[in-house]
N, C-alpha and C positions, 0 to 999 in steps of 0.2 A: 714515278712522280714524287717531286720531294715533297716534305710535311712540311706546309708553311705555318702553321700552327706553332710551329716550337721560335721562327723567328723572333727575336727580342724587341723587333719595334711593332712587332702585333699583343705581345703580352696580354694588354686593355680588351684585346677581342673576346678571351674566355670569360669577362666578366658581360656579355652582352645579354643582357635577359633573351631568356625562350618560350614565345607565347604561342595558345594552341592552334590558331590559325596556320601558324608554320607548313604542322602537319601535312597539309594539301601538297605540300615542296618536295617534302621527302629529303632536304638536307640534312645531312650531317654537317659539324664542326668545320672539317677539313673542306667541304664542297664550300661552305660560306665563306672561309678563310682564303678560297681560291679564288671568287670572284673578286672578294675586297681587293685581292692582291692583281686582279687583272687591271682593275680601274685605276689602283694608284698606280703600276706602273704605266698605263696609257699618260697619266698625267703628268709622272717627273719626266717625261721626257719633252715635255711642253715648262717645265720649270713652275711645274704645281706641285706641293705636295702637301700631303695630307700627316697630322699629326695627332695621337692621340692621346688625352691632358682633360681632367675638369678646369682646368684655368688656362687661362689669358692674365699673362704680367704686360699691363700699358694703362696709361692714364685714362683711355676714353671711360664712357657711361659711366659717370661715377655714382649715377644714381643706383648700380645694379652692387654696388659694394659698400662697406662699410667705411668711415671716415677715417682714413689714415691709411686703407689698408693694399697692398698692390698691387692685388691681384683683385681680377672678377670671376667670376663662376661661366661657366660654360655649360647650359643646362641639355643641348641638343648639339648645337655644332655653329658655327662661323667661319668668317673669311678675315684672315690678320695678316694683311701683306699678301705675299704669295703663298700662304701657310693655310688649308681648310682645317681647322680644329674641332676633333671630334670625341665629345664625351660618348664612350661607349656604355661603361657603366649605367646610364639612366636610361639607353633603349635598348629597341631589338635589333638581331640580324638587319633585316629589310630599313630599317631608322637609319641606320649608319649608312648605308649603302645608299637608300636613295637621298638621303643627306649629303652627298661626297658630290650625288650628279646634280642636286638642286644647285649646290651652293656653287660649283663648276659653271652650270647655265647661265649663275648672278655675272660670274668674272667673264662669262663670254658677253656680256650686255656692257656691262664696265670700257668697250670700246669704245663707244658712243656714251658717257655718259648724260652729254647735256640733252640727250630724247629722254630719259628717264627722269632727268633730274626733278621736273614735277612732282612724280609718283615715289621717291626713294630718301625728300629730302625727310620725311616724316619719319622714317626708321630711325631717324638719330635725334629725335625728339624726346626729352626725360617722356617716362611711363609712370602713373597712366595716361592716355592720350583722351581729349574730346573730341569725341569721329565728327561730332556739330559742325566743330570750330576745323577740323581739319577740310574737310570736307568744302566749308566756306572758304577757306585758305588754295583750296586746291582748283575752286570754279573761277577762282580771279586771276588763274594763269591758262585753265583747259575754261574755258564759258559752256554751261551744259553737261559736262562731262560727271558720273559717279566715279568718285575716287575709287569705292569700294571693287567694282565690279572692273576697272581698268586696273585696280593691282593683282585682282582674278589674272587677267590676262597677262599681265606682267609676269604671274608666278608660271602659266603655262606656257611661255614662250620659254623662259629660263629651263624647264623641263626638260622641252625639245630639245636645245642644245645637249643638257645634261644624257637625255636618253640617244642621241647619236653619238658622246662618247663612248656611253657603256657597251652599245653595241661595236664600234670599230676597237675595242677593246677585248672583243671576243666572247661577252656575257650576252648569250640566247635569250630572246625572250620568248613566251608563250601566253596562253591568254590570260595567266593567271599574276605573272608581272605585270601584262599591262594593266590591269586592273589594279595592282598593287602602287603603278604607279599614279595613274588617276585619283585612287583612294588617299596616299599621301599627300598631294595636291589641295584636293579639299579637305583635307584633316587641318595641312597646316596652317589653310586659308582661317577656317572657323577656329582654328585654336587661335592664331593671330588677331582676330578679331575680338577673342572673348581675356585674354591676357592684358593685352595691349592696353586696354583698358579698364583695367581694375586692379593693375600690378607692375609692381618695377621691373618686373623679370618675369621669362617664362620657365613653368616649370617640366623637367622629360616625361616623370611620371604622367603628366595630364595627356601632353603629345601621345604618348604609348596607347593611351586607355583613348585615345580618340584616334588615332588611325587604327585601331583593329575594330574600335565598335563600325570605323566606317568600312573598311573591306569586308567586313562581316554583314552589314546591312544593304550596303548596295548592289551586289554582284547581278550584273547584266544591265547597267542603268549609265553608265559609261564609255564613250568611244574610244576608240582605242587613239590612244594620242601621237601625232606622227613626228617622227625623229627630223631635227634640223642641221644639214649636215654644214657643219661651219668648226671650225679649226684654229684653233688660237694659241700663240707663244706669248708667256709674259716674259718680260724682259726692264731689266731697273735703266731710266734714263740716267745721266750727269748728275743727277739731283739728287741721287736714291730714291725716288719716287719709283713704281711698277709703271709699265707700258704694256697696254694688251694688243698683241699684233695680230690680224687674220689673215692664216697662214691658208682657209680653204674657204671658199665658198661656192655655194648654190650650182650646180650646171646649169 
């Protein structure tokens, strides 16, 4: 088996913090570097790839940078283009990894965007956000609906996606993934909630320290979440805009 480890576009990997939860995994270095290395290539061959970088050079959120300045900070990971960009330095193993499939699950919903478009327009709202005011902004398009608890759902439908590629990628799960990835789930849910709102940015540090206190505090309190097997090619139209195709779905 080669050492993918030494590859020069994983470099960012040895800087991943190792926390003691791990332990239960029994990874090593090269085991972690072999999974990452299954999902990114499951996805460049879909014309996703994954980049690792604490920044983003582009104009958007300017509230998350400094006045002048051209780059923004990358505290956990994002979607830029066909690009997932992922700060490894500020998480763990598992952070990076199920960050690659969260944010994959996003670009598989990106097909439809105008179902979403209620629940997604408020991501691009300067931080920090009034959940009041969103909240009322959001029942005057859904009547009745909690914004709060349908972006719940929004995050665990994006999973699904996310956790049928890892597995058609050839990364096994057991019961200790799935839990790891439930626990990501509501980590990132309740960090987004408590960031969002009291900060221009989020920070990896807090993510970290709140998905391990949650794998750590819930184990046996979550279902195991079922994989949504759907397939998608991005592809740039005439315009340079991205096109997300679905290339599989549902039997």
């Amino acid at each position: 088996m080669n050492n993918k480890t030494n590859k020069p576009e994983y470099y960012e990997l040895q800087f991943m913090q190792v926390l003691p939860y791990e332990a239960e995994f029994g990874w090593n270095e090269q085991d972690k570097v072999e999974m990452i290395d299954k999902i990114l290539t499951y996805l460049a061959k879909r014309n996703i790839h994954v980049r690792f970088s604490d920044r983003i050079i582009d104009s958007a959120k300017p509230w998350t940078r400094a006045e002048g300045q051209a780059w923004r900070p990358v505290e956990v990971g994002e979607l830029h283009g066909n690009f997932i960009v992922i700060n490894p330095r500020n998480i763990d193993f598992l952070s990076v990894l199920l960050t690659i499939a969260h944010i994959y699950g996003h670009l598989v919903q990106r097909e439809t965007p105008e179902a979403y478009e209620p629940l997604t327009r408020f991501t691009e709202y300067p931080k920090p956000l009034n959940l009041a005011q969103v909240q009322a902004d959001y029942e005057a398009v859904r009547p009745g609906q909690e914004y709060l608890a349908d972006f719940l759902e929004f995050e665990k439908e994006a999973f699904g996606y996310g956790k049928y590629a890892m597995l058609e990628s050839g990364i096994r799960f057991d019961a200790k993934l799935d839990h790891a990835v439930q626990s990501y789930i509501h980590a990132d849910f309740e960090e987004l909630k408590r960031w969002s709102t009291t900060a221009p940015n989020k920070w990896g540090g807090d993510f970290v320290k709140q998905f391990e206190k949650t794998y750590n505090e819930n184990k046996g309190q979550y279902p195991v979440l079922a994989a949504k097997p759907v397939e998608i090619q991005v592809t740039p139209n005439p315009n340079g805009e991205l096109v997300v195709v679905r290339t599989k779905t549902p039997a």
